[in-house]
C-alpha positions as CSV (number, residue, x, y, z in Angstrom):
1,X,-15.8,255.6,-54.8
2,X,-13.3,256.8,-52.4
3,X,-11.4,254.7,-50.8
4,X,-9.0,256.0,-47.5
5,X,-6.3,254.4,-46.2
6,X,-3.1,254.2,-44.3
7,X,0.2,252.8,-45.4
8,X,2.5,249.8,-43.1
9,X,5.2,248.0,-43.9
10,X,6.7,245.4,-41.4
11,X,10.5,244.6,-42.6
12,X,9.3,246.4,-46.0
13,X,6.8,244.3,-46.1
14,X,4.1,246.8,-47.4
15,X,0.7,246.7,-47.1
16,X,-2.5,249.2,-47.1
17,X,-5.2,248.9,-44.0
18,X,-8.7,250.1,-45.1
19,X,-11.5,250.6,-42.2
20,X,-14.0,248.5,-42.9
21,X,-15.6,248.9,-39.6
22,X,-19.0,251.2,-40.3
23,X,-18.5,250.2,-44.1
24,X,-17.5,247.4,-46.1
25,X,-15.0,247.5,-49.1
26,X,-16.8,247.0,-52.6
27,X,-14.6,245.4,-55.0
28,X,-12.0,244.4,-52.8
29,X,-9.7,241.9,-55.2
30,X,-9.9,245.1,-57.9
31,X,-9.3,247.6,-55.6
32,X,-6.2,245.7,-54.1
33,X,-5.2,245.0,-58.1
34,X,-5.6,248.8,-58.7
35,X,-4.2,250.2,-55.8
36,X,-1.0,247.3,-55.1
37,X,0.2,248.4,-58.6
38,X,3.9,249.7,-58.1
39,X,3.8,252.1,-61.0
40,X,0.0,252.7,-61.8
41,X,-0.9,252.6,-58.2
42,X,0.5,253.7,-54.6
43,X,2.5,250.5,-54.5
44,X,2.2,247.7,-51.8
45,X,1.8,243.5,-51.7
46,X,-1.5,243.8,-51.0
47,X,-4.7,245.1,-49.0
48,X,-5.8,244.3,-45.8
49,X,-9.6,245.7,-44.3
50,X,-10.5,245.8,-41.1
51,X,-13.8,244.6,-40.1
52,X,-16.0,243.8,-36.5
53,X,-15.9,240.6,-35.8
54,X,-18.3,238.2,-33.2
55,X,-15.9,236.1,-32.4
56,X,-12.6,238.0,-31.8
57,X,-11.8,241.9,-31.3
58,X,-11.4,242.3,-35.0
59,X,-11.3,240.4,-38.2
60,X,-9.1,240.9,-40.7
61,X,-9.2,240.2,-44.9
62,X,-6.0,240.8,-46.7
63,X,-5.7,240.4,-50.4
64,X,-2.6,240.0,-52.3
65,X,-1.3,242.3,-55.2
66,X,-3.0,240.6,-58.0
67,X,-6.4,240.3,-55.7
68,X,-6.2,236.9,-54.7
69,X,-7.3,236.2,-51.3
70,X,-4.7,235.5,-48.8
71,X,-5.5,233.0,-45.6
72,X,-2.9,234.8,-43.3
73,X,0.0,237.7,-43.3
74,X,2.5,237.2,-40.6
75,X,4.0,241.1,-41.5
76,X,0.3,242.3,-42.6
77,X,-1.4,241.6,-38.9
78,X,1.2,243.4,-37.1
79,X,0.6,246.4,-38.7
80,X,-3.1,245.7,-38.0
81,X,-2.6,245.8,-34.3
82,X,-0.7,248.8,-34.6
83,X,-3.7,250.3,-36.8
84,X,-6.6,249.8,-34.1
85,X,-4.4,250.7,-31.3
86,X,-3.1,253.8,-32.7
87,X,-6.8,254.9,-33.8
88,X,-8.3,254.1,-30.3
89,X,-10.2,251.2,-31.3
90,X,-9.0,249.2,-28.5
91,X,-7.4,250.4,-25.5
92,X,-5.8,246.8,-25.0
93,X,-2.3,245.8,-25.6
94,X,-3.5,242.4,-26.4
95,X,-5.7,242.0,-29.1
96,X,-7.5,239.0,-31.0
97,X,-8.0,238.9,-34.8
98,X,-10.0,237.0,-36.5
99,X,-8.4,235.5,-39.9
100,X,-9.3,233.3,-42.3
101,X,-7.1,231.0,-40.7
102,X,-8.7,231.3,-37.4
103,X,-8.2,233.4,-34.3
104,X,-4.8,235.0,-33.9
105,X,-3.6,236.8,-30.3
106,X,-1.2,240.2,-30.9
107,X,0.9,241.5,-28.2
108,X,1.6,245.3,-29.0
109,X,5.0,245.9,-27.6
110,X,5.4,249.7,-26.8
111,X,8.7,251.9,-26.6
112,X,7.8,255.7,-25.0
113,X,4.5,254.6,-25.5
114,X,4.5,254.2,-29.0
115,X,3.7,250.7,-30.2
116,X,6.8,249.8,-32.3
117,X,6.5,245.6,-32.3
118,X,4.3,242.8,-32.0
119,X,4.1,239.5,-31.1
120,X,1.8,237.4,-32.7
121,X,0.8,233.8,-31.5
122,X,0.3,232.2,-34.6
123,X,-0.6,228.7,-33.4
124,X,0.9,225.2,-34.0
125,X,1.9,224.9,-38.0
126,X,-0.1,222.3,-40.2
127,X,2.4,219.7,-41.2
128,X,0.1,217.0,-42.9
129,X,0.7,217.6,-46.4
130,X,-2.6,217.2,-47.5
131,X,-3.9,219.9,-45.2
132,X,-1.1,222.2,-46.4
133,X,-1.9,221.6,-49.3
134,X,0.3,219.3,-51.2
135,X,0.0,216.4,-53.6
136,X,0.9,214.1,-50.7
137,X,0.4,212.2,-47.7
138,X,2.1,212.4,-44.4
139,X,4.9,215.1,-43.8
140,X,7.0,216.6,-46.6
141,X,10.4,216.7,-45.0
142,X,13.1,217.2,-47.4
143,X,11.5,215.5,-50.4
144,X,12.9,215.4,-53.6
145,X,10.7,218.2,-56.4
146,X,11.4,219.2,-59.9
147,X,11.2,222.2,-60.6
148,X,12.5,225.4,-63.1
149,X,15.0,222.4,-64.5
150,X,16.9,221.1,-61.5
151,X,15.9,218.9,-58.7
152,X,15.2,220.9,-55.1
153,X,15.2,219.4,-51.6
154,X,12.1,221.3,-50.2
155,X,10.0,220.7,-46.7
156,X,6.2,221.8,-46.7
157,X,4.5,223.9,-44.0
158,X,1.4,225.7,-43.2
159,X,0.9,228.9,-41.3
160,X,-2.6,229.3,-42.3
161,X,-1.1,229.1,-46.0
162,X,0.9,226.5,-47.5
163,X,5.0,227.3,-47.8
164,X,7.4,225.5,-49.1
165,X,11.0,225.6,-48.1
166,X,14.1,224.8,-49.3
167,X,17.8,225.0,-47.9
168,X,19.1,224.1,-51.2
169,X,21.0,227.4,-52.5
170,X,22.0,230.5,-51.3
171,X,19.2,232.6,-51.6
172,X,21.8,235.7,-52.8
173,X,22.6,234.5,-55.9
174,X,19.0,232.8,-57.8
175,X,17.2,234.9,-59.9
176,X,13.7,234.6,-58.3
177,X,11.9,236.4,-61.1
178,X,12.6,233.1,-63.0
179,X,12.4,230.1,-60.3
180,X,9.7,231.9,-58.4
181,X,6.9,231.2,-60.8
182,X,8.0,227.5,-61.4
183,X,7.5,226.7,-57.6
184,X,4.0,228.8,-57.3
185,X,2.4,226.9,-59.7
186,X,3.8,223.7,-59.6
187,X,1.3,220.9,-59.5
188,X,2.2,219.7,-56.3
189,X,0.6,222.9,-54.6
190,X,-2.8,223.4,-56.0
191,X,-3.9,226.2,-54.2
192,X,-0.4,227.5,-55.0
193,X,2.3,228.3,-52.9
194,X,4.9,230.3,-51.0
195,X,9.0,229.8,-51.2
196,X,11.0,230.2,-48.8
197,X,15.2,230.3,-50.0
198,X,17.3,229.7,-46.7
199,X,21.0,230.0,-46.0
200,X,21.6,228.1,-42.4
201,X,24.0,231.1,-40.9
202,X,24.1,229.2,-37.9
203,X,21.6,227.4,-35.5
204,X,19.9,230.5,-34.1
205,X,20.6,232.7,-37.6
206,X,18.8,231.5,-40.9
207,X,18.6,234.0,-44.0
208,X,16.0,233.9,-46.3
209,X,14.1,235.4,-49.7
210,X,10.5,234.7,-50.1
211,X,9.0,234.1,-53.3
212,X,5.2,235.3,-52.3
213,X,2.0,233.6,-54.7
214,X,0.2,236.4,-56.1
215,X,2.6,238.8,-55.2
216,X,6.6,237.7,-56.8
217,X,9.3,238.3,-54.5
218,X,8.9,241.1,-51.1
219,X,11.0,242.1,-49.2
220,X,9.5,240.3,-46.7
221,X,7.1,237.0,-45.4
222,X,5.9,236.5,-41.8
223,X,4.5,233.4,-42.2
224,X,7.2,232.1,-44.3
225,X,10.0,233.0,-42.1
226,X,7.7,230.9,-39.0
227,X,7.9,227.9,-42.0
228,X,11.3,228.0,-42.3
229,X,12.0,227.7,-38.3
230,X,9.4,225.0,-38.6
231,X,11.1,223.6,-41.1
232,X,14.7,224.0,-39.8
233,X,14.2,222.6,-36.7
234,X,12.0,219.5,-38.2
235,X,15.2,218.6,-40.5
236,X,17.8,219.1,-37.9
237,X,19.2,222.0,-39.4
238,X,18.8,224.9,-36.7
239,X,17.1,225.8,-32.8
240,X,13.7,225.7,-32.2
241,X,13.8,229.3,-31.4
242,X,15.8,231.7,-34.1
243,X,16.2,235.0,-35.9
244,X,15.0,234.9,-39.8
245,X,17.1,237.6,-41.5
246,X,15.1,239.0,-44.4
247,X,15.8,241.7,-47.1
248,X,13.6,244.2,-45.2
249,X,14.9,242.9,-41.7
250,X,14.8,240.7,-39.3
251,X,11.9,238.3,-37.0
252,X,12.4,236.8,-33.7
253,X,10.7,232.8,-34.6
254,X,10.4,230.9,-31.7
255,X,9.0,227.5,-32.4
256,X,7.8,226.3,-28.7
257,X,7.7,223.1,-27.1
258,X,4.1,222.8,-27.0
259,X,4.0,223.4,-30.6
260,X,2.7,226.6,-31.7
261,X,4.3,229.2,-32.9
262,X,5.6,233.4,-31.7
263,X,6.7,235.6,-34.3
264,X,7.9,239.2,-33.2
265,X,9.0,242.1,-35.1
266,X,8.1,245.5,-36.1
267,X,5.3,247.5,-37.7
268,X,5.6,251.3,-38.9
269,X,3.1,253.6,-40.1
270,X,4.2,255.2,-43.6
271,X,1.4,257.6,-44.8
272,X,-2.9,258.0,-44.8
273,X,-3.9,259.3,-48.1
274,X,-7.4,259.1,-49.7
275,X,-7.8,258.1,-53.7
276,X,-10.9,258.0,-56.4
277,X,-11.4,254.8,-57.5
278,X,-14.0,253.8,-60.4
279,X,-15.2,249.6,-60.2
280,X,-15.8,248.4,-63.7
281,X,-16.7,244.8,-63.3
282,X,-13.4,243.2,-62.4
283,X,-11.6,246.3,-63.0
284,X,-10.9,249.3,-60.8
285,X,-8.6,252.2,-62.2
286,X,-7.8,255.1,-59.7
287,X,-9.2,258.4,-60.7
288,X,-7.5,260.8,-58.5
């Protein structure tokens, strides 16, 4: 089949946006596997298709690298309101996407009168750990975990996926390709997990690397840089409202008094291309 579709990274953050509007992707976890790959494929963390939906403006799947399904993509859905706007599929600056951690509202923020940022209300976080989920009851704030041989201090936090967060190290100098994977599939996460590594800069400045489940480290995590404020704030360790410096740049967190969450940052368009993909079962292998 052929499959068409447009290029986004928000803070390198990359993903590919497939219209699934008139026609619905077959195959979707092989084609993400298939077309993700770095050096097989056109390289990205993931797909994300765009479908109607009845109960927003949009709904949105997004699949990870390895074609896992993903609840949520903090840098993913900006680039999704930048996708419909730009195509004139709305002619609203505020749009509302359905995900499959419910209904999320986008601000497109414009510059010349070319959408450049978003805001994205992504709702109050889930701090109960069994609804994160974790292995435990109550909040996980700064509780003790073992993992790749060392003890962690780590916090828990949903964003429509479960994070978890430590302040323990700086995030410059760990070797991610070899902690990462300890953390993801740790038992106490057993739908997985993301990890967020923060240096507290200052109360409004935290730096961060993400270690992403089904995807390794990227240059970028929307919903894990909202966990970390979240987080931050919950422990005492920074504001309520902050900038998250990541490897592929920076988001605006601010963690508001009535709970829920804004994230802002920016979305760019890379390239549209079209490829041949052949499905084989669980397989997909791009043709040409």
């Amino acid at each position: 089949m052929r499959v068409t579709f447009t290029k986004y990274h928000g803070c390198e953050n990359d993903y590919l946006f497939v219209d699934c509007t008139q026609q619905p992707l077959p195959s979707a976890p092989a084609v993400s596997r298939a077309l993700s790959h770095r050096r097989a494929g056109v390289g990205s963390d993931g797909i994300i298709c765009i479908y109607p939906s009845t109960t927003a403006d949009f709904r949105m799947e997004m699949y990870n690298a390895d074609g896992s399904r993903g609840q949520m993509c903090g840098n993913g859905i900006r680039g999704f309101g930048k996708f419909v706007a730009d195509r004139g599929m709305t002619k609203s600056d505020t749009v509302r996407v359905e995900t499959d951690a419910g209904v999320k509202t986008l601000a497109l923020l414009r510059r010349g009168g070319a959408i450049e940022r978003v805001t994205v209300d992504m709702g109050a976080p889930i701090l109960e750990g069994r609804e994160i989920p974790v292995a435990a009851d109550g909040r996980v704030l700064d509780r003790k975990l073992e993992v790749a041989g060392r003890t962690w201090t780590v916090s828990c936090v949903s964003m429509g996926n479960p994070h978890c967060v430590t302040f323990d190290a700086d995030p410059d100098g760990l070797d991610l390709e070899k902690i990462g994977p300890g953390f993801e599939r740790h038992p106490f996460f057993p739908e997985r997990v993301n990890t967020e590594f923060v240096r507290v800069d200052s109360p409004t400045h935290l730096t961060m690397r993400v270690w992403e489940r089904g995807s390794g480290e990227t240059m970028a995590c929307g919903t894990g840089a909202c966990a970390v404020v979240v987080a931050a704030a919950l422990t005492g360790r920074a504001e309520r409202r902050a900038v998250v410096a990541l490897r592929g740049g920076d988001l605006e967190i601010d963690y508001r008094s009535d709970g829920s969450v804004l994230m802002t940052g920016p979305t760019v368009e890379v390239f549209t291309a079209s490829v041949d993909v052949e499905v084989d079962g669980d397989n997909a292998t791009i043709r040409g």
